[in-house]
C-alpha positions in Angstrom: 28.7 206.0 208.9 30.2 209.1 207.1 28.0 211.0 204.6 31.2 213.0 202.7 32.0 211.6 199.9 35.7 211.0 198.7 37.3 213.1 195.7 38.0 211.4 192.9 41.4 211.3 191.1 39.8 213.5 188.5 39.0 215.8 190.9 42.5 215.9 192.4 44.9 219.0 191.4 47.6 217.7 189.3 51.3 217.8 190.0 51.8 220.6 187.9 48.8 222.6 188.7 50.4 222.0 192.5 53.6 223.3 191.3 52.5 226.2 188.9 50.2 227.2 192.5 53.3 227.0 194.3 55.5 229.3 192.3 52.7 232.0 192.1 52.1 232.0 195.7 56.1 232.4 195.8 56.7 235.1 193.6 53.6 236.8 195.0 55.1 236.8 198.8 58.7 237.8 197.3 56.7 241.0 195.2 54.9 241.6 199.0 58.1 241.8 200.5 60.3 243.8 198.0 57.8 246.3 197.5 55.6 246.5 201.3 57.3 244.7 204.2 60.7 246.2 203.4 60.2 249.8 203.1 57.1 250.3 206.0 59.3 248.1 208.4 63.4 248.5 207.5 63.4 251.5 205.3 65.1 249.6 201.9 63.3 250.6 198.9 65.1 248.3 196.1 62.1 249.1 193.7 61.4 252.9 194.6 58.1 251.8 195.0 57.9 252.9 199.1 59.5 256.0 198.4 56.1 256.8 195.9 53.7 255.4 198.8 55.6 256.8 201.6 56.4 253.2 203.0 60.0 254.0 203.1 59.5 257.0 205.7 57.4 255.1 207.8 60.2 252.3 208.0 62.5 254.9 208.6 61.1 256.3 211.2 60.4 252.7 213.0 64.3 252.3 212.4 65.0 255.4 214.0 62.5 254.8 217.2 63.8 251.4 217.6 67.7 253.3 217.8 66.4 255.7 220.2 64.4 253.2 222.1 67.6 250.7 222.3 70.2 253.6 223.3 67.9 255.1 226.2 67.3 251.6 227.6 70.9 250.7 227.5 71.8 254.6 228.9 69.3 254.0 231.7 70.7 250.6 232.4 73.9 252.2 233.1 72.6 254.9 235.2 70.6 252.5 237.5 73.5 250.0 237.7 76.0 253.2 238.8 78.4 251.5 236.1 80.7 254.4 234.1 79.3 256.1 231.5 81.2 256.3 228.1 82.2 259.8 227.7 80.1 261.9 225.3 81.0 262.5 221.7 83.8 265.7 221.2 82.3 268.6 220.3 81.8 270.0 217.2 84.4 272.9 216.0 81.5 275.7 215.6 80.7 274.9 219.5 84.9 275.6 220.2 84.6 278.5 218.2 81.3 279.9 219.9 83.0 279.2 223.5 86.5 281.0 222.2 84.6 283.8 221.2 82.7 283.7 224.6 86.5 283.7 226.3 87.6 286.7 224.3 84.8 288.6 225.0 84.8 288.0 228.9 88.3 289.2 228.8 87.6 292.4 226.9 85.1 293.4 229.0 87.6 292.5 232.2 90.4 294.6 231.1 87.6 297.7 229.5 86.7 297.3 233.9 90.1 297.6 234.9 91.1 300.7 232.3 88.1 302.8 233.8 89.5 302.3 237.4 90.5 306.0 238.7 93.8 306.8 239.5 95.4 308.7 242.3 98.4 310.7 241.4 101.0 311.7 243.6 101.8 315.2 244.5 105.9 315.5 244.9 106.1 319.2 245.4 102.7 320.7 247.5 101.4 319.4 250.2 98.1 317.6 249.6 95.4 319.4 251.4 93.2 317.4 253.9 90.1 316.9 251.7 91.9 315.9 248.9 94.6 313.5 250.9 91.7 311.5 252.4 90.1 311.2 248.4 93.3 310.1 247.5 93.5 307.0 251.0 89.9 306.2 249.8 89.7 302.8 248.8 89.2 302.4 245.3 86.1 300.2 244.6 86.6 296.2 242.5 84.6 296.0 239.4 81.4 293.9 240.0 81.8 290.3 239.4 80.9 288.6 236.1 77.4 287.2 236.5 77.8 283.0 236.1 76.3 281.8 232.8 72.9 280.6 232.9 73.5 277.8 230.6 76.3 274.8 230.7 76.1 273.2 227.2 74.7 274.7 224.1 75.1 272.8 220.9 73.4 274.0 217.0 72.8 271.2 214.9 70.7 271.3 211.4 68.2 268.9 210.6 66.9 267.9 206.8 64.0 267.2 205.7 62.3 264.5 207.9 65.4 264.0 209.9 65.8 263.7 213.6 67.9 263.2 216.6 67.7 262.9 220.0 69.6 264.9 223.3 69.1 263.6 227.0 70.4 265.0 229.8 71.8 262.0 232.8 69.7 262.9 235.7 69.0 262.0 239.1 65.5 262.0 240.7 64.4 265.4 241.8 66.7 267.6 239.9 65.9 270.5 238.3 67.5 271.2 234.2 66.5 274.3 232.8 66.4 274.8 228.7 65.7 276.4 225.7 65.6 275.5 222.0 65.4 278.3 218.9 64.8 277.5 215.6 66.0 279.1 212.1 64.4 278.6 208.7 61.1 277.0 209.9 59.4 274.6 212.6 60.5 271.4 214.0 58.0 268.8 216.0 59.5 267.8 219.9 59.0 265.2 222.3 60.3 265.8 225.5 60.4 262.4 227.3 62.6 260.3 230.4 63.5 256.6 230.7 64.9 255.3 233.8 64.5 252.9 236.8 62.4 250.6 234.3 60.0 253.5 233.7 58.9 255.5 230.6 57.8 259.5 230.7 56.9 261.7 229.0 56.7 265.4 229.8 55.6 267.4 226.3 54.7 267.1 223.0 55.1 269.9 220.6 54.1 270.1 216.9 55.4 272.8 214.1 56.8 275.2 217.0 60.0 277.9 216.6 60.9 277.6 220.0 60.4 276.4 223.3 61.6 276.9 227.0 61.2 275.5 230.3 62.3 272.9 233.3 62.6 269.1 233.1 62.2 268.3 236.4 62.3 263.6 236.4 61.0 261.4 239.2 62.9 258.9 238.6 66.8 258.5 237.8 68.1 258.1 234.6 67.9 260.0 230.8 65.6 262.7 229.8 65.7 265.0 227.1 64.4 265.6 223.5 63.6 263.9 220.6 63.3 266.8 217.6 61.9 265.8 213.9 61.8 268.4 210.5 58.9 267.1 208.7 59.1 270.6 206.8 60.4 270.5 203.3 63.4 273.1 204.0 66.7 272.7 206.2 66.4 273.9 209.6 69.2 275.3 212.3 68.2 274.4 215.8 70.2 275.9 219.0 69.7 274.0 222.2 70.6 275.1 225.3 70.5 273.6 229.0 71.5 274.0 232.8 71.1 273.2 235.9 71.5 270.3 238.2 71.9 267.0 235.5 75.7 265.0 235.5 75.8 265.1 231.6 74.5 266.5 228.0 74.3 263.3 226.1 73.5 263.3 221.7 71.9 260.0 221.8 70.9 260.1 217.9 
């Protein structure tokens, strides 16, 4: 009834060609791991192997999307939910500096408004004349008020080589942020993106540029900001500035 013909013992593997199979096959998946699946999906590189491929960047950047991936869903969570928001990390002492230096300079210029304000001296022996009596009653015009700042948070950061990190700004639909990035000693890539209300945006993509400025302007409550990357071999400075209508400037990575 069946036409295939049964093995014979002799044809069989032995026990020890079974176990001497079993132990390559063993070592081979340990070598795969070591030297691939670790460094293109978690970044480790025991062997330094990934670093000469460039496995280990891309597992570090799959680390680092994953981190931005889980903080933005969990921010936007919190947003949608109306629970409180943990308060954003302190701000570094160059930023307290650069707003002291801001203060100081705002109150220079006040009192530099306030010495060129004429004076009206009083005469204690002659009579004033008419013309000059009514100079003297005229009322002396304020200085002109100090125009608001166009930006609420500024923050410089430096990125290494193939470093990132990520800013958002907590935004309800329909509002408008305004910004503007410069940066010093080379180019950075961007991606200017939004997660909220169980949607994911994004608004602009920008490779190898020194600066950029413009509105965010999200449909849909929740976080939206940047993402910025050096893939250039030198350190570079970036300062980041926004405004307008968002509740908070958060660093997210």
């Amino acid at each position: 009834m069946y036409n295939t013909d049964f093995p014979s013992k002799a044809d069989l593997p032995t026990t020890d060609r079974l176990i001497r199979s079993t132990v390559i096959a063993g070592v081979s998946a340990l070598a795969i791991l070591i030297t691939v699946v670790l460094p293109s999906e978690y970044g480790i590189d025991p062997t330094g192997f990934g670093r000469l491929t460039g496995l280990t960047t891309m597992g570090q950047i799959k680390m680092q999307l994953a981190e931005e991936a889980a903080a933005g869903e969990a921010l936007s969570a919190a947003v949608a939910a109306g629970t409180t928001i943990p308060s954003p990390t302190p701000a570094p002492a160059t930023d307290t500096q650069q707003l002291a230096a801001r203060v100081d300079a705002l109150e220079s210029l006040i009192l530099e408004l306030q010495s060129t304000q004429p004076t009206v001296a009083v005469p204690t022996e002659v009579a004033p004349a008419p013309a000059e009596l009514a100079a003297a009653t005229a009322p002396v015009e304020a200085p002109a008020a100090v125009a608001a700042p166009l930006w609420r948070d500024e923050v410089t950061f430096t990125l290494t080589p193939m470093e990132g990190t990520e800013y958002k700004l907590v935004m309800q639909a329909g509002a408008v942020a305004t910004y503007e990035f410069v940066v010093d000693g080379g180019v950075i890539n961007f991606d200017a993106h939004g997660e909220g209300e169980g949607q994911s945006l994004t608004y602009e993509k920008g490779r190898g540029v020194a600066s950029d400025a413009g509105e965010l302007i999200p449909p849909v409550s929740g976080t939206h900001g940047w993402f910025f990357r050096n893939r250039g071999s030198d350190d570079v400075v970036v300062t980041l500035r926004t405004g307008g209508d968002y509740q908070e400037f958060r660093k997210l990575i």
